[in-house]
Backbone as a printed PyTorch tensor [residue, N CA C, xyz], in Angstrom:
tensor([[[  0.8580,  -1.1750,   0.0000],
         [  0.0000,   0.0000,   0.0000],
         [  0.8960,   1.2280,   0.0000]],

        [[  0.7460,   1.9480,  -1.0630],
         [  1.8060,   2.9940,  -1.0970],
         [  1.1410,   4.5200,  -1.6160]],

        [[ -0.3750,   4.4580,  -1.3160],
         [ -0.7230,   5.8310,  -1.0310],
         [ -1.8050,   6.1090,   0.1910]],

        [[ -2.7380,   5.5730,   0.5200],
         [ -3.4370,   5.6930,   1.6730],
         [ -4.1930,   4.4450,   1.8710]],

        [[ -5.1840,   5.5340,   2.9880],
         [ -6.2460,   4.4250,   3.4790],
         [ -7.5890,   5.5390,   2.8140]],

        [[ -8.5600,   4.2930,   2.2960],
         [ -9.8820,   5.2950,   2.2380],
         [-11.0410,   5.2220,   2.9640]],

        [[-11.1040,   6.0040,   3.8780],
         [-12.4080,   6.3880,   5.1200],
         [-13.2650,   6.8200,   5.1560]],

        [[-14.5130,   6.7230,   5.5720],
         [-15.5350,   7.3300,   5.7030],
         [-15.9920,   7.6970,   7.1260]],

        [[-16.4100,   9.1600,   7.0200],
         [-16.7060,   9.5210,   8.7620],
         [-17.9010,  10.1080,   8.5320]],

        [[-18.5300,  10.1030,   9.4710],
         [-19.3770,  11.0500,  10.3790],
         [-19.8930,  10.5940,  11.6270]],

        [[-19.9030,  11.8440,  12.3080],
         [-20.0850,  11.8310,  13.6380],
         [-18.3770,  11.0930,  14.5700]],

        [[-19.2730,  10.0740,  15.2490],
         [-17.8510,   9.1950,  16.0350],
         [-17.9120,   8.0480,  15.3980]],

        [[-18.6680,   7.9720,  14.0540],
         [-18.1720,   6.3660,  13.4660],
         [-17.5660,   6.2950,  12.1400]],

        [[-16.6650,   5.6790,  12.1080],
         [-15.9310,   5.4610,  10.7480],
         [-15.9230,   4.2240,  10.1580]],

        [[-15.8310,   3.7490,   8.9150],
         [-16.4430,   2.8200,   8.3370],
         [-14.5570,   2.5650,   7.1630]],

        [[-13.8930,   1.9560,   7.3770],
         [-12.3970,   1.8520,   6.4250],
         [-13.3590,   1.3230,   5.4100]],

        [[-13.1030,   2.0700,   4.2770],
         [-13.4920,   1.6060,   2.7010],
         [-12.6560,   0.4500,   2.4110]],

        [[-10.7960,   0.8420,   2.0910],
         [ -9.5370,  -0.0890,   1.9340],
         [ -8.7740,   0.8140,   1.8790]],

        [[ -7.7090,   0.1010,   1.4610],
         [ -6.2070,   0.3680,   1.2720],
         [ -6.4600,   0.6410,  -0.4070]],

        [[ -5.6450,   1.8870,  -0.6140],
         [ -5.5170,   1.9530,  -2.3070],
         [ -4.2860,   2.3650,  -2.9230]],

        [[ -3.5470,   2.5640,  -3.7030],
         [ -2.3930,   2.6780,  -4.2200],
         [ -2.4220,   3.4610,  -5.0850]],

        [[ -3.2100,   4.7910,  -5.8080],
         [ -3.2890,   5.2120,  -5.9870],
         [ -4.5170,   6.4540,  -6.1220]],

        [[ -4.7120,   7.1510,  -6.5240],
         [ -5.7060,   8.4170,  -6.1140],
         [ -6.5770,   7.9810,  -7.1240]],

        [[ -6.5340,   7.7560,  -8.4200],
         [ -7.5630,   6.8970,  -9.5560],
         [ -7.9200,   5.8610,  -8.4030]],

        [[ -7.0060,   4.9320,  -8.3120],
         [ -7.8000,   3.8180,  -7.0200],
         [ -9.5390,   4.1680,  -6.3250]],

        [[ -8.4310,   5.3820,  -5.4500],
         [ -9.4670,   5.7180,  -4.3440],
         [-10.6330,   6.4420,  -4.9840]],

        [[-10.4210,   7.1340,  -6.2130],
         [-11.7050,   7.7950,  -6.9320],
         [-12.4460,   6.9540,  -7.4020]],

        [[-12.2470,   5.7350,  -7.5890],
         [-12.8990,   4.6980,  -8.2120],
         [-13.7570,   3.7870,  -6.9610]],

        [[-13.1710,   3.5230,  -6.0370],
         [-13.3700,   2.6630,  -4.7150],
         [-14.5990,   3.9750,  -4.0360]],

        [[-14.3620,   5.1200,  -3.9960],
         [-15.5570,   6.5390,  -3.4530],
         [-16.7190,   6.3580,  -4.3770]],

        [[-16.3830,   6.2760,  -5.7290],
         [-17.4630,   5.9740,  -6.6770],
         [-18.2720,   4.9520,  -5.9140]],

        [[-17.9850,   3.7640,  -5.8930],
         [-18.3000,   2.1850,  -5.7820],
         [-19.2060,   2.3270,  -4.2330]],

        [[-18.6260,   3.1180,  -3.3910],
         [-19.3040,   3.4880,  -2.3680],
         [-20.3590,   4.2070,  -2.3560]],

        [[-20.6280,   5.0450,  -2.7660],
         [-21.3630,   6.3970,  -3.2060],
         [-22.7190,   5.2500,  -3.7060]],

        [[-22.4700,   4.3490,  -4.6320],
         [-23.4090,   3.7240,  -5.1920],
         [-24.1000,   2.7810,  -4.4720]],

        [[-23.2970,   1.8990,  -3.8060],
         [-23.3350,   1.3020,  -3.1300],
         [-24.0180,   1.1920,  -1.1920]],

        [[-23.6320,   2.2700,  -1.0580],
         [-24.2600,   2.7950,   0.6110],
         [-25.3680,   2.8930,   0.4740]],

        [[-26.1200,   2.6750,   1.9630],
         [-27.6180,   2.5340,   2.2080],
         [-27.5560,   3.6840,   3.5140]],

        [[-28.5700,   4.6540,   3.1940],
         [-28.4940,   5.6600,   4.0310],
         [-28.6620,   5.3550,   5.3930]],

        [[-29.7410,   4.6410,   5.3390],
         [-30.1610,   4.2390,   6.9420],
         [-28.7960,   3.4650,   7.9640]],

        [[-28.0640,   2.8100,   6.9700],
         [-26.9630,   2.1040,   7.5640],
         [-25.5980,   2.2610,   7.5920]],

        [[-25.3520,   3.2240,   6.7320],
         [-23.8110,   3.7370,   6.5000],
         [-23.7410,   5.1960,   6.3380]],

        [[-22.4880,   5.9010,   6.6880],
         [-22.0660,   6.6950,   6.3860],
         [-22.4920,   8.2210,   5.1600]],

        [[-22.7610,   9.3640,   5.1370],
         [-22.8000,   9.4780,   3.6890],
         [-21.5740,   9.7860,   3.0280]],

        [[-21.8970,   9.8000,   1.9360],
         [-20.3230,   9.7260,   1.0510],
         [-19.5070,  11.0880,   1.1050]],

        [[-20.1340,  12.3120,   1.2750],
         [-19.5210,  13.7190,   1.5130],
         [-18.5190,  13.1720,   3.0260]],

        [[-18.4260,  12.0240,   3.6600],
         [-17.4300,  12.5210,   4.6340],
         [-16.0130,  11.5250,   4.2500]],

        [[-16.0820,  11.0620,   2.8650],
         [-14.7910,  10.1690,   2.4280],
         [-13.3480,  11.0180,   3.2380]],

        [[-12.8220,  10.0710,   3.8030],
         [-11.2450,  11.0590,   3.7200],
         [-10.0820,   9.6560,   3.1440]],

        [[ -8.9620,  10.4290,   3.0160],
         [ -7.9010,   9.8070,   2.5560],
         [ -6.8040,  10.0450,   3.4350]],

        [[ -6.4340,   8.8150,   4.4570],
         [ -5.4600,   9.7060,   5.0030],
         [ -4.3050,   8.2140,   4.4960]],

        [[ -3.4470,   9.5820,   3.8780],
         [ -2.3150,   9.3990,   2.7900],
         [ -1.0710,   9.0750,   3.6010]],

        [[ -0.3620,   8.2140,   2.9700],
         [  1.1810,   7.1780,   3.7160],
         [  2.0950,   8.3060,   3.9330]],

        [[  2.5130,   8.9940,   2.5810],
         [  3.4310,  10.0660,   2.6450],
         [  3.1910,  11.3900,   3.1540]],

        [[  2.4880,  11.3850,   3.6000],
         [  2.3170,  12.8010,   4.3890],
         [  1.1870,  12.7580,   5.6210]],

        [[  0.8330,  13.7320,   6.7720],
         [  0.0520,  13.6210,   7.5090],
         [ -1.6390,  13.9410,   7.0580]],

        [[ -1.8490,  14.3580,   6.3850],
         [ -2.5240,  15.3730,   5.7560],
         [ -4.0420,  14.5270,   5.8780]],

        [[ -5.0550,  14.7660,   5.6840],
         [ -6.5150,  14.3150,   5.5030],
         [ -7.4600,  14.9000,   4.6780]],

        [[ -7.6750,  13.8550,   3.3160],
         [ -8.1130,  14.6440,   2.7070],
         [ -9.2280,  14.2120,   2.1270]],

        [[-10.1450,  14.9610,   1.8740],
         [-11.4700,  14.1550,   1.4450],
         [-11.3800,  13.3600,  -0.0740]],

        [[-11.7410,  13.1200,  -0.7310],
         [-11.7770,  12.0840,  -2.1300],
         [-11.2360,  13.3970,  -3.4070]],

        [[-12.3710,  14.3410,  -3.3090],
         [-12.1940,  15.3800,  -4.0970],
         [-11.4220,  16.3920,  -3.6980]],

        [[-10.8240,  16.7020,  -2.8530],
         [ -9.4580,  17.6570,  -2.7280],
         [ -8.2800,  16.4190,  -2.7320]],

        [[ -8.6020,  15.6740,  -2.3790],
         [ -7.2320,  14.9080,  -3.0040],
         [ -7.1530,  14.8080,  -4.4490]],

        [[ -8.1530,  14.6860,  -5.2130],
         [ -8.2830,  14.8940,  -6.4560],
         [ -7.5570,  16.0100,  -6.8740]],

        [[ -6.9700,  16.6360,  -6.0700],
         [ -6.1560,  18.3950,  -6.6740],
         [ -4.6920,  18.3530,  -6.1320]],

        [[ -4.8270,  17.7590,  -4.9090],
         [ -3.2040,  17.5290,  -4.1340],
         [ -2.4730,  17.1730,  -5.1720]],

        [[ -2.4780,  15.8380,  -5.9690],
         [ -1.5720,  15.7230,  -6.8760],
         [ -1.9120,  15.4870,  -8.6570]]])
């Protein structure tokens, strides 16, 4: 795994999407979620974060989309 982890938050519960290796990865894996989630039972998708290997940083799906 050599770019992050992909997360979903709100509130105090977090839900690990996976491990992805690249930012296409994780835009693809947020997609798959987005489609996939059931409101009553998960997360919504506006709270994706990425928190990335090489740096401390936390970033949601779509501003990581700009980081690099």
């Amino acid at each position: 795994m050599n770019y992050g982890i992909l997360v979903v938050e709100c509130d105090d519960m977090y839900q690990i999407i996976g491990a992805v290796d690249s930012k296409d990865e994780a835009s693809e894996l947020a997609r798959e979620y987005e489609r996939t989630a059931r409101i009553e039972r998960d997360c919504p998708p506006e709270g994706f974060v990425v928190t990335r290997r090489d740096d401390a940083g936390r970033y949601t799906v779509r501003e990581m989309l700009e980081v690099e």
